[in-house]
TORVO-297432 format. One line per 5 residues: for each residue x, y, z of C-alpha. Coordinates in nm, 3 decimals. Layout:
X:Y:Z; ... $
//
This chain:
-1.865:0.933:0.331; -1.978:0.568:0.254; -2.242:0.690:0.006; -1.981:0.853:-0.216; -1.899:0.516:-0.413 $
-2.019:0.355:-0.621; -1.983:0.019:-0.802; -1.791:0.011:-1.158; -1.952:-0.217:-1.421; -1.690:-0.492:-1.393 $
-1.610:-0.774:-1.615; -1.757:-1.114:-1.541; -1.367:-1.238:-1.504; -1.353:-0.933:-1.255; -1.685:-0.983:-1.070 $
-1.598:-1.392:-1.048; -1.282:-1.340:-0.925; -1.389:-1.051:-0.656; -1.670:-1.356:-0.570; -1.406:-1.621:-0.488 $
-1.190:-1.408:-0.248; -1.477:-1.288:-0.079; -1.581:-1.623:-0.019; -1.225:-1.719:0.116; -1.229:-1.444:0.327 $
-1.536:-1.507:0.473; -1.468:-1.872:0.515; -1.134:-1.771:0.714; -1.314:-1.477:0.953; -1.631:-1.704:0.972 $
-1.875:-1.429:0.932; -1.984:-1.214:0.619; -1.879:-0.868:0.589; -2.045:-0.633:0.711; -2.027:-0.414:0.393 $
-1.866:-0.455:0.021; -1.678:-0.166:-0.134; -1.626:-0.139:-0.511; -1.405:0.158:-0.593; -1.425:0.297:-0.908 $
-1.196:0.103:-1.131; -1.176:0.317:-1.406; -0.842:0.533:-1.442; -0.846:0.549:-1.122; -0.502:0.365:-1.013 $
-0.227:0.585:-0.960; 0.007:0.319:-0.847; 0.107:0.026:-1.131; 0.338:-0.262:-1.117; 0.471:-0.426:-1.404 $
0.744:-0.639:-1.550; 0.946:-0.502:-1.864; 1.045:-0.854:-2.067; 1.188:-0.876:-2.378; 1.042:-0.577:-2.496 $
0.685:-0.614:-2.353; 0.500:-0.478:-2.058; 0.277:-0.731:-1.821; 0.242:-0.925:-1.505; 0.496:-1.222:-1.432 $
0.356:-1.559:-1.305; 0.435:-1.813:-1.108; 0.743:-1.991:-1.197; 0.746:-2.285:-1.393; 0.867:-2.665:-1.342 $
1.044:-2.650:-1.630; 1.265:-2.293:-1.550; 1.140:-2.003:-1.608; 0.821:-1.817:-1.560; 0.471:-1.769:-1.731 $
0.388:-1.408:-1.828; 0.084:-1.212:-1.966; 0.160:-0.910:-2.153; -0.089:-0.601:-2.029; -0.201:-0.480:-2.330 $
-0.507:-0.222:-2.267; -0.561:-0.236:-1.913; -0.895:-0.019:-1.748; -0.740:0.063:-1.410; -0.483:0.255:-1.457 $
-0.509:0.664:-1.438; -0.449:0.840:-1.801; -0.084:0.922:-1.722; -0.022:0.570:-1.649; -0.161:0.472:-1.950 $
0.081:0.755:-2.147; 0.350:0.670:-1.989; 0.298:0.292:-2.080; 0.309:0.368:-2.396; 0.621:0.551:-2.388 $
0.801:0.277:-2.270; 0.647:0.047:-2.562; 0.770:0.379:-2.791; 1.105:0.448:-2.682; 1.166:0.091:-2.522 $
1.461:0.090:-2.230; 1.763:-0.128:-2.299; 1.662:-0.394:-2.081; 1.568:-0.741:-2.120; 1.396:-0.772:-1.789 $
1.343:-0.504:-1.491; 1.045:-0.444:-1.234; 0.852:-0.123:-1.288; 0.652:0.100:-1.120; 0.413:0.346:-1.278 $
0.310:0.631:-1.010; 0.085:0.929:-1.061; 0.058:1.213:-0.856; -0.277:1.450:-0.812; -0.146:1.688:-1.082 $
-0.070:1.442:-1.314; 0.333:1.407:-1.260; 0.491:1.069:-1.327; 0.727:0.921:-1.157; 0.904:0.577:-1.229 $
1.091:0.364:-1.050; 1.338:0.066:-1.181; 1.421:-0.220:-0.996; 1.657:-0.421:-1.177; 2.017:-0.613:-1.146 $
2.281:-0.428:-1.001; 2.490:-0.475:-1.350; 2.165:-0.415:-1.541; 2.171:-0.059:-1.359; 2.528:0.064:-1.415 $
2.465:-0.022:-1.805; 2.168:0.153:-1.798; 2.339:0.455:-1.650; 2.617:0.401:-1.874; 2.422:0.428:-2.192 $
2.216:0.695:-2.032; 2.056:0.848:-2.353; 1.725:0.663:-2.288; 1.722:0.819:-1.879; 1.782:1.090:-2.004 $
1.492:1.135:-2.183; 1.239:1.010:-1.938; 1.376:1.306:-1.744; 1.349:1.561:-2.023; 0.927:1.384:-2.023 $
0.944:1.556:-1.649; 0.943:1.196:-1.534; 1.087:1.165:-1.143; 1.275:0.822:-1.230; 1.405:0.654:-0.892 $
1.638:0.328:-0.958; 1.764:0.044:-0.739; 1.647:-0.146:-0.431; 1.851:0.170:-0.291; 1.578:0.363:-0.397 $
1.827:0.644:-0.576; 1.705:0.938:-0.762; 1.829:0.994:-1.104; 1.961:1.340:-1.170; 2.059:1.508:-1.489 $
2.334:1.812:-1.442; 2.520:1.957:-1.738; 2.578:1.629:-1.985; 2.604:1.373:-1.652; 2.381:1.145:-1.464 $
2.382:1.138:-1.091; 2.240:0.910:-0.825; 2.107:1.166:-0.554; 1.870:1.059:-0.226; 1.512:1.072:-0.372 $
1.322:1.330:-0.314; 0.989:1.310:-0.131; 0.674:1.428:-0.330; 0.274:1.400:-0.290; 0.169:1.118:-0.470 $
-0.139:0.958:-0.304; -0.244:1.215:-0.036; -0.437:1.039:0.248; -0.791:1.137:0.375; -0.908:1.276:0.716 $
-1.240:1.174:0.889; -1.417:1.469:0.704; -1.265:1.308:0.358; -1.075:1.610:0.304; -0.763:1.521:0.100 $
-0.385:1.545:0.333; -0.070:1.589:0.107; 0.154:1.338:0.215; 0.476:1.292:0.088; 0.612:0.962:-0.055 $
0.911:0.798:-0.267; 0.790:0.613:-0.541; 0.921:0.309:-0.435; 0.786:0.285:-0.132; 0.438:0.113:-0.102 $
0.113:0.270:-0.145; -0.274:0.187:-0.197; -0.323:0.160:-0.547; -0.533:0.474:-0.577; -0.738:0.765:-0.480 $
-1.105:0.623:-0.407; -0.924:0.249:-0.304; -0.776:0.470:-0.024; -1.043:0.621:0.053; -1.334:0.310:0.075 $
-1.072:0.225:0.294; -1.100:0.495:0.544; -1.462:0.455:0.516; -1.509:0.118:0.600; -1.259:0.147:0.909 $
-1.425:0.467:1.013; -1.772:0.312:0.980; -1.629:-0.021:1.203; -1.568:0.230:1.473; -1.841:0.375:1.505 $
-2.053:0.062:1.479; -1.830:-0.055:1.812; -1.895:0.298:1.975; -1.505:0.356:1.987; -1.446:0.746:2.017 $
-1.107:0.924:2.077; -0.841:0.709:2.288; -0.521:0.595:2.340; -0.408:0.395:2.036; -0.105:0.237:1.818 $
-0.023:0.194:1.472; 0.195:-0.064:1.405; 0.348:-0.136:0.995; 0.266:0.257:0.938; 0.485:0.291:0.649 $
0.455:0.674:0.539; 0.179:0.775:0.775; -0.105:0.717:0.541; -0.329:0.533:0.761; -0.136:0.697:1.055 $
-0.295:1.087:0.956; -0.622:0.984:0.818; -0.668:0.781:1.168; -0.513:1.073:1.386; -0.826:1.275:1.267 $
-1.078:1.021:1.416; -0.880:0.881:1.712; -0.724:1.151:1.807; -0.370:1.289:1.741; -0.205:1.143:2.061 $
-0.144:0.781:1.888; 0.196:0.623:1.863; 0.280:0.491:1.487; 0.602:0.280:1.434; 0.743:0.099:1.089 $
1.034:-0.084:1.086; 1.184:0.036:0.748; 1.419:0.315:0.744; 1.295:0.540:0.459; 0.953:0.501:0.520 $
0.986:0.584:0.902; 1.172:0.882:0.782; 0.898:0.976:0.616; 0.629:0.901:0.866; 0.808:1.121:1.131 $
0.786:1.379:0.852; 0.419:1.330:0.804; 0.331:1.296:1.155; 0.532:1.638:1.235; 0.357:1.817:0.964 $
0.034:1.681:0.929; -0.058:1.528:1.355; 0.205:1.676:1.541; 0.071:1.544:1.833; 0.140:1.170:1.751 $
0.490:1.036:1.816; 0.653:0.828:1.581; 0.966:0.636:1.505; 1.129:0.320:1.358; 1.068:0.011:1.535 $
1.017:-0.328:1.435; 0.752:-0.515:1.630; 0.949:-0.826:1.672; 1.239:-0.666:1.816; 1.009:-0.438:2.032 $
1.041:-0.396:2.425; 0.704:-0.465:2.511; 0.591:-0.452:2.899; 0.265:-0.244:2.997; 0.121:-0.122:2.712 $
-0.146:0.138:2.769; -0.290:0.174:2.418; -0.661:0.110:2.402; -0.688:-0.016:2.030; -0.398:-0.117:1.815 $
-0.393:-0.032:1.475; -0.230:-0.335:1.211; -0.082:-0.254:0.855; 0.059:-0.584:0.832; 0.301:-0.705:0.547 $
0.141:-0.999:0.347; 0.279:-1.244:0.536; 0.079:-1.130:0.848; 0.200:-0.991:1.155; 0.274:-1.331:1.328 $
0.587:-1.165:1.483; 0.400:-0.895:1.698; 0.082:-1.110:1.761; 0.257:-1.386:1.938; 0.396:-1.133:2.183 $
0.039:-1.055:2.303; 0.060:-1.287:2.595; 0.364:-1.116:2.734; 0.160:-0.754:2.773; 0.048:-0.711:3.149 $
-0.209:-0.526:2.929; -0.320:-0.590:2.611; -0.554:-0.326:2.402; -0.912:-0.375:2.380; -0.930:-0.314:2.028 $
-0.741:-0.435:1.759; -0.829:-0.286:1.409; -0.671:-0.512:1.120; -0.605:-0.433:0.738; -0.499:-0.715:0.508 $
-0.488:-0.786:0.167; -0.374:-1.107:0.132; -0.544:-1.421:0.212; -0.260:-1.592:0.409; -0.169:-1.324:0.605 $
-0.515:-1.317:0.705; -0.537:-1.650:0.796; -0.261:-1.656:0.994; -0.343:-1.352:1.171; -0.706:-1.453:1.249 $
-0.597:-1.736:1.434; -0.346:-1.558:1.660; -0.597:-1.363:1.750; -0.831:-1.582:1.836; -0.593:-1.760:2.060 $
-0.504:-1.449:2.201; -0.885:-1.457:2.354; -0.964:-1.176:2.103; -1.368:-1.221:1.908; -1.424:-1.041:1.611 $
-1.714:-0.766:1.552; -1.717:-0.692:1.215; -1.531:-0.715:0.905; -1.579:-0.516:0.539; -1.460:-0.583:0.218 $
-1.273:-0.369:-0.044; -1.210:-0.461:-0.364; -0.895:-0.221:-0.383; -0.719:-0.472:-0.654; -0.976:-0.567:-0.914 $
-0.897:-0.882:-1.137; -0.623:-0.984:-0.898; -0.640:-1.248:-0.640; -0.632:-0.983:-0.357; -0.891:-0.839:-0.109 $
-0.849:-0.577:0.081; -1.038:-0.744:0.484; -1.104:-0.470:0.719; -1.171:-0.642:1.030; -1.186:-0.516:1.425 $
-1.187:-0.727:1.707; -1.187:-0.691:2.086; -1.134:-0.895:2.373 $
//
């Protein structure tokens, strides 16, 4: 599975930048990794995130001393997948009346194109009161969800409704055999950031496993969101697992997924720092954790009359994996091995793959 990547040629601003995290990451698990993965970067991100400002498309900066923000318009990006790109510039065409809004660009396998606007409550009810412009991202065939309520917008005689959104395949995950499984997704929920970023990250997890000998056993996911890891993992570990995530539509979702796609593993909505620990009989744990790092669950370990033998840890941001390391470490857990992928090229983000057992 490993062998079917290979590395992009990357810009030196790219390569010096996937350099530096590497080197922080290394510096915080104390070891080099035992393999880098460089997913093809071109076209191949089906999952964008940008900020609409006064009529331009880019990536918002830190905030500045003086008020306000710095921002770099995105002008011809490489990464993103070629309905991405259209839909890009769409928006630049027929601009939305906006001055500012978050958006996200998805993709789906058969090229639909979904949307999703995350903007100020008022910002929203003018947008749906002028509606002409949603209306004709949805005459495009565009899905366009809206809101941190995640709404769907529907168009029914001459009116716009707000309707649940409706689930649909955008980034399927991949089984141990690196066969493709349709998941379903909103587009506002999170997701890799692409088809072969997914799957280098399978690879590298499966390859962990098998470099520690770990076969079929008891495990848990914990942060599972939709069930991507959750299926793909099912397939190697074994479909008796336990997967929980702590936000409502996503667990939704997951106990969708799971029913569908690994019927035998249970799963529900549960938020590890409000779980009711005890015995827990789960060989290896496996951690989704948010950016921030799972500092809530980890801390817990000590109160487990048993803890797992295996942990198996993604994180993608250099904090949270900080923070995380050293929890585990006090825990009494060692680390065996840790790979690289560089899901997020030109960004400050790495995507650590680490296992450790105690």
């Amino acid at each position: 599975m490993l062998e079917a990547f290979f590395p992009s040629r990357y810009s030196q601003r790219v390569e010096e930048l996937f350099q530096a995290k590497l080197a922080k990451a290394s510096s915080t698990l104390d070891s080099l990794p035992r393999r880098e993965m460089r997913p093809e970067a071109r076209h191949d991100r089906t999952r964008l995130d940008l900020m609409w400002w006064k009529g331009k498309l880019g990536l918002r900066g830190p905030s500045r001393p003086e008020g306000g923000f710095a921002f770099e318009e995105l002008k011809d990006p490489e990464t993103p997948s070629t309905t991405i790109l259209e839909m890009m510039a769409m928006v630049r065409l027929d601009a939305p009346p906006l001055e500012m809004a978050q958006l996200r660009f998805r993709s789906g396998p058969n090229r639909e194109a979904g949307l999703w606007i995350d903007t100020a409550n008022e910002a929203i009810r003018d947008l749906l009161r002028e509606g002409d412009w949603l209306k004709r991202q949805l005459a495009r065939g565009w899905a366009v969800e809206i809101g941190q309520k995640r709404k769907e917008v529907s168009f029914e005689g001459e009116e716009l409704h707000l309707i649940p959104a409706r689930a649909r395949v955008w980034l399927p995950s991949t089984d141990v055999n690196g066969n493709d499984v349709p998941l379903r997704s909103l587009i506002a929920l999170f997701a890799q950031p692409g088809p072969e970023a997914n799957r280098a990250l399978f690879a590298v997890g499966f390859e962990l496993l098998d470099e520690c000998g770990i076969g079929r056993l008891a495990w848990r996911e914990w942060g599972a969101g939709y069930g991507n890891l959750t299926v793909g993992y099912a397939s190697r570990l074994g479909d008796s697992g336990l997967a929980t995530e702590f936000e409502a539509p996503a667990a939704e979702l997951l106990v969708e997924n799971c029913r569908d796609f690994c019927p035998g593993v249970s799963a529900r909505q549960e938020a590890a720092e409000r779980s009711a620990f005890g015995q827990d009989d789960h060989e290896l744990w496996l951690l989704d954790p948010p950016r921030p790092g799972f500092g809530a669950l980890l801390r817990r370990l000590p109160e487990l009359e048993r803890t797992p033998k295996w942990i198996l840890n993604y994180h993608c941001h250099e904090t949270g994996l900080r923070e995380d390391a050293k929890l585990l470490r006090d825990a009494g857990y060692h680390l065996q091995g840790w790979s690289a992928v560089d899901a997020f090229p030109g960004t400050p983000h790495l995507e650590a793959v680490s296992i450790w057992s105690r």
